[in-house]
Every structure is written in C-alpha cells, then in structure tokens.
C-alpha positions in Angstrom: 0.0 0.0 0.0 1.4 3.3 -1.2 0.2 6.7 0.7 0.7 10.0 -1.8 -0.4 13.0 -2.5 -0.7 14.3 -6.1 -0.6 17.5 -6.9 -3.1 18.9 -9.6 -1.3 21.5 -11.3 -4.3 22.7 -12.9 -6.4 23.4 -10.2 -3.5 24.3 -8.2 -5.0 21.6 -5.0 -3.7 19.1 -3.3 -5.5 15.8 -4.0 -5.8 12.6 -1.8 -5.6 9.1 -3.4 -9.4 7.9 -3.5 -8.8 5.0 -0.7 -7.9 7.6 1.7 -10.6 9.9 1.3 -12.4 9.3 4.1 -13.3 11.9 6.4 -12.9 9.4 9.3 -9.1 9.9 10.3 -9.7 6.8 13.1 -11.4 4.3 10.3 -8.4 5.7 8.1 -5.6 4.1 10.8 -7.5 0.9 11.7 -7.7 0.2 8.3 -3.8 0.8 7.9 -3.3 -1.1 10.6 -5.6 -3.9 9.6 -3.6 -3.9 6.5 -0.1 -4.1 8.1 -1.5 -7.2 10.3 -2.1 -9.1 7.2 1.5 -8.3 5.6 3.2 -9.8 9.1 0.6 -12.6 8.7 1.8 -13.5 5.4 5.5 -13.4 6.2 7.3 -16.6 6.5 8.9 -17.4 10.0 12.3 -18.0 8.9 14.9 -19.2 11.6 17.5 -16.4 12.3 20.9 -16.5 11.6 21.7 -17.3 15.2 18.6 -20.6 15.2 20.6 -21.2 12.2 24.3 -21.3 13.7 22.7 -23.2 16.3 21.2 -25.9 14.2 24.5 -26.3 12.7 26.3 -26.8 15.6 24.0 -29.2 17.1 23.9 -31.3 13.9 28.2 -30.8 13.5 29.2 -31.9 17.7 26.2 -35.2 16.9 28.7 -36.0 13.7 31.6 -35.7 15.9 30.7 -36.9 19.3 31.4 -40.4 19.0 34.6 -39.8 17.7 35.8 -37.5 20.5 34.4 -40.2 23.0 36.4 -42.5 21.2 39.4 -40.9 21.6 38.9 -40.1 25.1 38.4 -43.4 26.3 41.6 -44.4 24.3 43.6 -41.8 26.0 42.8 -43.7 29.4 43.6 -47.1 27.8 46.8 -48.8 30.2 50.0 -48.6 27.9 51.2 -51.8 26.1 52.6 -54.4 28.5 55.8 -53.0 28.3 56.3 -49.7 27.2 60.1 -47.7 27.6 60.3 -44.1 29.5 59.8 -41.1 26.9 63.0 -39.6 28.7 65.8 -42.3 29.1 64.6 -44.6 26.5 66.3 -47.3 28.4 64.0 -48.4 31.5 60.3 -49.5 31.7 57.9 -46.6 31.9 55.9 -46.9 35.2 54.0 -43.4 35.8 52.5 -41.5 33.5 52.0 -37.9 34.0 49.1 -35.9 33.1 50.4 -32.4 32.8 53.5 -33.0 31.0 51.3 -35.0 28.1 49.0 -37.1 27.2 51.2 -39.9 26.9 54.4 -39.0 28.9 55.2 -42.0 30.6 58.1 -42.1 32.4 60.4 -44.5 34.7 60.6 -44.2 38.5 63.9 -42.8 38.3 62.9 -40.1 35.4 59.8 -39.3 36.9 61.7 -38.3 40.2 63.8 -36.0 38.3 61.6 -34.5 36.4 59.1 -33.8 38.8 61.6 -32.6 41.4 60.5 -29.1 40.5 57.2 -30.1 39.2 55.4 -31.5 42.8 52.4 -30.6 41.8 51.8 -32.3 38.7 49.5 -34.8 38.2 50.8 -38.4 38.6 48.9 -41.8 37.9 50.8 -45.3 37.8 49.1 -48.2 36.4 48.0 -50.5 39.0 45.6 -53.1 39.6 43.7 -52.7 36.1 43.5 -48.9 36.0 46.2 -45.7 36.8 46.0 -44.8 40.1 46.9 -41.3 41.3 49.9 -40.9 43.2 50.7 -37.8 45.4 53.8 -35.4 45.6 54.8 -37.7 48.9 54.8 -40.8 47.2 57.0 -43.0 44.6 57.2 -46.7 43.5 59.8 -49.1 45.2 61.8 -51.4 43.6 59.5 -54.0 44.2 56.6 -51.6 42.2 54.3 -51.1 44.5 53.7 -47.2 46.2 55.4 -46.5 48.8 54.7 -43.0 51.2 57.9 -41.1 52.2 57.0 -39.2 55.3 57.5 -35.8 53.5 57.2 -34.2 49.9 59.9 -36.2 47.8 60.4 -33.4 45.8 62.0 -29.7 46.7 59.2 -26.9 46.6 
C-alpha cells in the first residue's frame, strides 16, 4: 500500500488518493493497521541467523561426538605391556603424568627427576587394572608397588 499525494497543477489543490478519502481519520488508521497485520501474517517465520548457527552446531558436535568419546576413552587405555620411558629410553615406563602430556610415561627414576620441581603435577601409575593417582609424597619401590615417604619427595 502506497500513501501519496498528487498535486493537480491545474487546479493548483492538493488531491488525496481515492482510498484515503475518508473523512474518518480513526477508520483511516484501523484500516492501515488492519492492512499491516495481514502483511506480518503472510511473512514466513524464517529461523535467524543465530537458530541457524545453532542448528549447525548441534547437527556438527552429533557428527563428531562419537569420535571424541572415542578418543577419550583411548587416552585412558593402560599402555602396552611394556612400554620404555619417553625420557631415558632405556627403563620401563611406570607413571605416566598428566600435565606434561597425554602420553608421557616415564620410569621411576625419570619421573623423580623431572618432577623434582614439578610436585604438583599430576601423577597416575598403572595398578591393579587402572592408573592410580599418586601424590607429591609418594613414589614406586623397587619391588613396584607405592610406597609413602614421610614428607614431599620433591624440593618446593
């Protein structure tokens, strides 16, 4: 709906298009306003860009959620039966630590120097089936099994 006025150069007045001739100026606004409430109720209602984003993202984590679980529960898998220490290369890896990396595992010896400065890292061993967290005051024996010794092993 267009609103104009044309001008008659002849007559020199201002003349109103012949819908809006009414004298009525209320019935004049309800019926602009009915009109506008049947263009909104013809609109489509589209999603927005952000229903969109959000569509997409829920339909993108469902196609990789599985694999990330995957490779989560993997990263918890115990190493191979024997596996050597990512820092001498020599003995059998016995702790694994999970600040350094994912899969820095590291012999008793190793472990204790490296984490001489690092007590607060994160420590598991594999025991019993499954790694077992080991705290700053503790440390595998020779005969691999944890053993507590009375203070923090390493220097703060």
């Amino acid at each position: 709906m267009v609103f104009y006025i044309l001008s008659d150069k002849n007559a020199n007045k201002e003349l109103v298009h012949p819908e809006f001739q009414d004298e009525n100026p209320r019935r004049d606004l309800e019926a602009i306003i009915e009109e506008c409430q049947d263009v909104v109720g013809q609109t489509e209602n589209s999603p927005s860009a952000w229903q969109k984003r959000m569509t997409n993202l829920d339909e993108n984590w469902q196609n990789v959620r599985e694999t990330i679980f995957e490779s989560a529960v993997c990263s918890f898998a115990p190493p191979s039966s024997s596996i050597p220490c990512c820092k001498c290369g020599t003995s059998e890896a016995m702790l694994r630590c999970c600040e350094c990396g994912i899969n820095r595992f590291l012999c008793v010896n190793c472990d204790d120097e490296v984490h001489l400065s690092l007590p607060f890292h994160n420590r598991e061993v594999w025991f019993n089936g499954y790694f077992q967290h080991i705290l700053p005051t503790e440390t595998i024996s020779e005969e691999k099994k944890i053993i507590h010794v009375g203070m923090c092993y390493y220097s703060i």
